[in-house]
SEKEKOL-386334 format. One record per residue (C-alpha): residue number from 0; residue in one letter; x, y, z. Coordinates in steps of 0.5 Angstrom, whole numbers, plus 500, padded with zeros to 3 digits. Layout:
<recs>
<NUM, "A", <X, Y, Z>> ...
</recs>
This chain:
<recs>
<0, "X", <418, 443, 353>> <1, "X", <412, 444, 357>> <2, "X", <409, 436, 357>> <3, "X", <417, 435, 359>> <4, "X", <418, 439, 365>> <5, "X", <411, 437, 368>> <6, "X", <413, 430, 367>> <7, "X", <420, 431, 370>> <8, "X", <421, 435, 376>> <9, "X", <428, 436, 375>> <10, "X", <427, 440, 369>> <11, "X", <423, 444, 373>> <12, "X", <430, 448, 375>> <13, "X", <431, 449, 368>> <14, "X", <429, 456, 366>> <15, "X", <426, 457, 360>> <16, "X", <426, 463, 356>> <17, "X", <422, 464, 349>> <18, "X", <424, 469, 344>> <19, "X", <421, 471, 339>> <20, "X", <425, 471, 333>> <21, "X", <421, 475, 328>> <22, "X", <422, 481, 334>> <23, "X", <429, 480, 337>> <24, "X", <433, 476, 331>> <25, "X", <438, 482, 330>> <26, "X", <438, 483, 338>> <27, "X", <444, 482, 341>> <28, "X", <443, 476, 345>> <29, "X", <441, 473, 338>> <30, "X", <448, 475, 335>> <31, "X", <451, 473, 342>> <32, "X", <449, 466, 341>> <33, "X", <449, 465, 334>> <34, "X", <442, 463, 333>> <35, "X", <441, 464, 325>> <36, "X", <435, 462, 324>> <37, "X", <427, 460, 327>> <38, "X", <426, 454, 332>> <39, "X", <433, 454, 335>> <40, "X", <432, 451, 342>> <41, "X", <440, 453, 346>> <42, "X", <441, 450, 353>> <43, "X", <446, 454, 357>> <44, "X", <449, 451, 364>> <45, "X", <453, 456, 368>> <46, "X", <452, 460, 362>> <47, "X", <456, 456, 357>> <48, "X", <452, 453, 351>> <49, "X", <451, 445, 354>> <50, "X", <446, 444, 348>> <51, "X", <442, 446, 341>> <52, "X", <438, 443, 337>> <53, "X", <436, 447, 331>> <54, "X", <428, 446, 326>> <55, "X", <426, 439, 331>> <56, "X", <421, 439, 335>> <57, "X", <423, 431, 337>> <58, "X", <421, 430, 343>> <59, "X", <428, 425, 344>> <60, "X", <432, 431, 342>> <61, "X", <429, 437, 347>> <62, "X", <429, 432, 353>> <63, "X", <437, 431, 351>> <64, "X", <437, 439, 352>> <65, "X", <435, 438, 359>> <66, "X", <439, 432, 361>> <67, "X", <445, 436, 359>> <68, "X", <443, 443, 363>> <69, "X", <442, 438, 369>> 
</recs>
């Protein structure tokens, strides 16, 4: 993520929250958006769900994320 917002400016507006899921994945926001498992990425736009990639680290797949927040 960090190679592809350094690449792209306008990702740069994108903004990216990391959290951690062994601490928050019985938190509310975890619930809120149906995040189930670890290494789940969840672009939101406006507040609404644009985008998720669930378990990939694909370079392809991420930038995807960023295009449809954009």
């Amino acid at each position: 993520m960090s190679a592809l917002r350094n690449e792209n400016p306008a990702y740069q507006a994108v903004t990216v929250m990391k959290v951690d899921w062994s601490e928050h994945s019985g938190s509310d926001i975890a619930q809120e958006h149906a995040v189930r498992r670890r290494s789940t990425l969840v672009m939101l736009s406006g507040g609404e769900e644009v985008g998720r990639v669930i378990g990939s680290t694909s370079r392809d797949d991420i930038e995807a994320l960023f295009k449809a927040a954009i």
